[in-house]
C-alpha positions as CSV (number, residue, x, y, z in Angstrom):
1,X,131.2,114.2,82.8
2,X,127.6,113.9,84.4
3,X,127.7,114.5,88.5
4,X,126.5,110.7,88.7
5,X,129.8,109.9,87.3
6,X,131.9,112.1,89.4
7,X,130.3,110.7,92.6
8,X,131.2,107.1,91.0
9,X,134.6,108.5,90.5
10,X,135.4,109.3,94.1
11,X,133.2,107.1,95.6
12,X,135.9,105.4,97.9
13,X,136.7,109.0,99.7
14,X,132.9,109.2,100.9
15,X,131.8,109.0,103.9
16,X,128.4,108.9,105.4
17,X,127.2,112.2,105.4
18,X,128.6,112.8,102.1
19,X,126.6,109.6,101.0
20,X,123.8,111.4,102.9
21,X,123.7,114.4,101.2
22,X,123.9,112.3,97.4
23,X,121.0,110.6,98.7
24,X,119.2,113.6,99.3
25,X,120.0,115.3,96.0
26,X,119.5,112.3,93.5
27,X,115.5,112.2,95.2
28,X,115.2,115.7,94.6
29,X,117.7,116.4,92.0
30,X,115.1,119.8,90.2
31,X,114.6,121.0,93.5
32,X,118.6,121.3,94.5
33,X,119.6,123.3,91.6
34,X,117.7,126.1,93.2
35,X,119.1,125.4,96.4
36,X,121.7,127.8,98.6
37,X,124.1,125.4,100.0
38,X,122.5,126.5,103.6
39,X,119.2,124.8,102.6
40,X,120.5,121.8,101.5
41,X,122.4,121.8,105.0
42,X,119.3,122.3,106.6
43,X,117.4,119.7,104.7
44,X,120.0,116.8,104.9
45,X,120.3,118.0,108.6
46,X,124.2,118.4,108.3
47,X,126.4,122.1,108.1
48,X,127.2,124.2,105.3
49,X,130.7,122.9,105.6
50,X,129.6,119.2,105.2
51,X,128.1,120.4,102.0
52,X,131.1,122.1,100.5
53,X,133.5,119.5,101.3
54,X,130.6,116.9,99.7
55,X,131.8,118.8,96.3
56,X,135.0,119.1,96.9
57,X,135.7,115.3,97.6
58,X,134.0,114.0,93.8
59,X,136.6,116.7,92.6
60,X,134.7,120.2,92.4
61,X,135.7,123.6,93.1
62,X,132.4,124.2,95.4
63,X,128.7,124.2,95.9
64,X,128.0,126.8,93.1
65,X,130.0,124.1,90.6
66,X,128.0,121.2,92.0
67,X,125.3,123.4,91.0
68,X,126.0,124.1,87.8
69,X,126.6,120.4,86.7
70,X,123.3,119.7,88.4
71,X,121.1,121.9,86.2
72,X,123.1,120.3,83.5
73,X,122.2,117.3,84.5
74,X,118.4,117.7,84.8
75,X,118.6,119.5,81.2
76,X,120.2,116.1,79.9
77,X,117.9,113.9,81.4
78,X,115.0,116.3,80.3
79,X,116.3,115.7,76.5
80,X,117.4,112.2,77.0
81,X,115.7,110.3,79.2
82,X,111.8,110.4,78.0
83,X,109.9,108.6,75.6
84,X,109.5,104.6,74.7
85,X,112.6,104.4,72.8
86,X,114.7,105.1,75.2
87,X,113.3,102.5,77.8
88,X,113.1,100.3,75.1
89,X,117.1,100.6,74.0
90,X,118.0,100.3,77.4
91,X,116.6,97.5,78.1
92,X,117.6,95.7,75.1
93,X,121.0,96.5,75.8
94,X,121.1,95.8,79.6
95,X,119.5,92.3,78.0
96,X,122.7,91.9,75.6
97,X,125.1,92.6,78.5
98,X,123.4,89.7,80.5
99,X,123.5,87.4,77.6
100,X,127.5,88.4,77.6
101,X,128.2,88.6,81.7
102,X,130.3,85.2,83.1
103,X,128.3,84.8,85.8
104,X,130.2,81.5,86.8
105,X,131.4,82.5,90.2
106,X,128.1,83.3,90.9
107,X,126.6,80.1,89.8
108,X,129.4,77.9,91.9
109,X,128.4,79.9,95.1
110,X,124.8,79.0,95.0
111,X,125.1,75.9,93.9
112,X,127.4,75.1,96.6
113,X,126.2,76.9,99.3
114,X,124.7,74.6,102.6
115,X,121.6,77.1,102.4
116,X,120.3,80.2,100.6
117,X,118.7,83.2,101.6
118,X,117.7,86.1,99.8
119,X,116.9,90.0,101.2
120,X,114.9,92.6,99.3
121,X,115.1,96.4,100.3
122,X,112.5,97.6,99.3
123,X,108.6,96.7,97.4
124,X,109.9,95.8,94.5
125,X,113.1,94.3,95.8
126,X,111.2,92.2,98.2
127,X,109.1,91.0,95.4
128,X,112.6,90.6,92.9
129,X,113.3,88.7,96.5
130,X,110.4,86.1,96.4
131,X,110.6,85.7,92.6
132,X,114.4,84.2,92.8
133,X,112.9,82.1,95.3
134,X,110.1,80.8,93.0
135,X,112.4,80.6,89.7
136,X,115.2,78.5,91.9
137,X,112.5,76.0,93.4
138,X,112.0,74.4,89.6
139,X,116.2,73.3,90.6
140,X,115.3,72.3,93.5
141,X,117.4,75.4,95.4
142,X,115.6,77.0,98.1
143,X,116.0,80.5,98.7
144,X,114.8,82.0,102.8
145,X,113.2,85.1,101.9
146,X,113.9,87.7,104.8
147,X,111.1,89.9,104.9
148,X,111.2,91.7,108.1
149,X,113.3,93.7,110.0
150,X,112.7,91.2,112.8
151,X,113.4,88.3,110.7
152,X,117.0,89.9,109.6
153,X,118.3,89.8,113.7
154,X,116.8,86.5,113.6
155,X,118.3,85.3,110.4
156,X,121.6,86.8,111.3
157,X,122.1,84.7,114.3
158,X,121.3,81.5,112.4
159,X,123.8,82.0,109.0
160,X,126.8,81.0,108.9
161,X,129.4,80.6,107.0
162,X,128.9,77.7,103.8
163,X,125.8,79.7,103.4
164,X,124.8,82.3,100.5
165,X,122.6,85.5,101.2
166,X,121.7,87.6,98.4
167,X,121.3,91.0,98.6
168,X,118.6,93.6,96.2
169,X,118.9,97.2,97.0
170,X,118.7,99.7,94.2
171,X,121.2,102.4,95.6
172,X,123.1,99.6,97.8
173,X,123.4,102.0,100.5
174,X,120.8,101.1,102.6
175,X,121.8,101.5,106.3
176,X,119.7,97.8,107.5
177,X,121.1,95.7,104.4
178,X,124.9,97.1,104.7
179,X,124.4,96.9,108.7
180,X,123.3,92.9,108.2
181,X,125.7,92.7,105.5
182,X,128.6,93.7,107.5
183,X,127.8,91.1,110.3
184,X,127.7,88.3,107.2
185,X,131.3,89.1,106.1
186,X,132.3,88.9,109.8
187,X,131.1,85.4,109.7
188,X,132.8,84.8,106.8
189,X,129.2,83.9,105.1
190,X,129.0,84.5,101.2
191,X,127.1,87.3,100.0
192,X,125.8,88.0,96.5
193,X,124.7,91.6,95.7
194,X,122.5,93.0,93.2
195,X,121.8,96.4,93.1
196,X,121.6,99.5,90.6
197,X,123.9,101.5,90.9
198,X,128.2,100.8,90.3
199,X,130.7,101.0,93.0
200,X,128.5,101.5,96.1
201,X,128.8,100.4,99.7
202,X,127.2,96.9,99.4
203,X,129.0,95.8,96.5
204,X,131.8,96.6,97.7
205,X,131.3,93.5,100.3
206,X,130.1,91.3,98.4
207,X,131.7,88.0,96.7
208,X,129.7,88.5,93.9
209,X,128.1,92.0,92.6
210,X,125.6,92.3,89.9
211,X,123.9,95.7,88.3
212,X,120.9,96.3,86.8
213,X,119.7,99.3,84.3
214,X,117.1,101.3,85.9
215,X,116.7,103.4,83.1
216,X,114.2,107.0,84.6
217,X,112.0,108.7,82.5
218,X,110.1,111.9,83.4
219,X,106.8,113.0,84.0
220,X,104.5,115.8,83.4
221,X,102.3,114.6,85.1
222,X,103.9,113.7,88.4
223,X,107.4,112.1,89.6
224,X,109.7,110.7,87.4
225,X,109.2,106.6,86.6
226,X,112.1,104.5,87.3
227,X,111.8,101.2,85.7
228,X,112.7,98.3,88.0
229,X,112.5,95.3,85.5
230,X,116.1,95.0,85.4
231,X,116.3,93.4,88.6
232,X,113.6,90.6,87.3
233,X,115.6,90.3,83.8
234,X,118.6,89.4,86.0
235,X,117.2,86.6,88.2
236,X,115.7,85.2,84.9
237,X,118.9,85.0,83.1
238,X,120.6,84.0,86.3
239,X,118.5,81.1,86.5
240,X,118.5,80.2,82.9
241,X,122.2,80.1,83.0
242,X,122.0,78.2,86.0
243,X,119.8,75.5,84.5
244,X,122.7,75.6,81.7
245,X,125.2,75.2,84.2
246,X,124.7,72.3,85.8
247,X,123.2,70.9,82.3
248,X,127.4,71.2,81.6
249,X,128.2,69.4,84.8
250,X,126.1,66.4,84.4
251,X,127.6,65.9,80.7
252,X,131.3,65.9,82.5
């Protein structure tokens, strides 16, 4: 079992300096297999003892174990994850499993929903943000982009609930978006999530949660490249199924 598995595994007995600390070792994952367990306490600014029981809660012995199935890890993805076909493969079947996905519940929220609002994370979520906007304007849906930290207190006062806000994070355990997200679901305002990785913090509130591939491949040449068209695929096929699903209503 890979560590990314493990973490999934035991997710629900995190907490946040756990989630901290996984953080801190997926963005450096070559540098922490040559880490004592003292400098990765230094570096995620937490103790030695915050460390250790990180490994023991996703079910390993220690830090020297966590270790071991880290350098494991990097040899895997040094193997596996590099070259055109695998990016390629990926995508074609992240492709098939949105050709597959029900994504009715989805569907009925937004087209329900008294207004829609959408949040991006980061660059590219912002910009997976403004593109749902654009693709839902042909059906006549308009989605609020929130682009600033300043427009998230000011959006938060002013949704309630009968509304939809959708959520893109790639980890989905960003402190701002679960922070805002938390203060929707006390409102009792819908929230859609899409993010890349399974069973994390943001999904976990949501109504509806959907997951992209981000498939990584390495480089020689500098830091590893994730690739981020996932989240695009997904508001395309969300919106073609959209288009689809109120096609079916107007025949009824």
């Amino acid at each position: 079992m890979k560590i990314e598995e493990l973490v999934n595994s035991h997710y629900d007995m995190l907490n946040e300096n756990d989630i901290h600390i996984w953080e801190y070792i997926l963005s450096h994952r070559k540098e922490c297999e040559n880490l004592t367990i003292e400098e990765l306490a230094s570096r995620c600014y937490v103790s030695r003892t915050t460390v250790m029981r990180f490994a023991q809660r996703i079910g390993l012995k220690g830090y020297a174990e966590l270790k071991s199935y880290l350098r494991m890890d990097n040899r895997l993805d040094a193997q596996e994850q590099s070259g055109f076909e695998m990016f390629y493969n990926r995508y074609a079947s992240f492709m098939k499993t949105l050709k597959e996905q029900d994504m009715t519940n989805a569907l009925e929220l937004i087209s329900k929903a008294n207004r829609l609002y959408v949040y991006g994370t980061g660059i590219v979520q912002s910009s997976a943000a403004s593109e749902m906007k654009r693709v839902f304007l042909e059906e006549k849906k308009l989605f609020n982009v929130i682009q600033t930290r300043h427009e998230l207190s000011v959006f938060e006062k002013n949704i309630y609930q009968g509304d939809l806000v959708v959520i893109i994070s790639v980890s989905g355990e960003n402190h701002r978006a679960l922070d805002f997200a938390r203060k929707l679901k006390a409102k009792n305002v819908s929230l859609l999530s899409i993010t890349s990785t399974k069973s994390n913090s943001l999904s976990r509130l949501a109504d509806e949660a959907f997951y992209v591939d981000a498939p990584r491949m390495l480089n020689t040449v500098g830091g590893p490249h994730d690739g981020l068209a996932g989240f695009f695929l997904l508001i395309d096929f969300l919106m073609v199924k959209y288009i689809e699903y109120h096609g079916r209503k107007n025949e009824v």
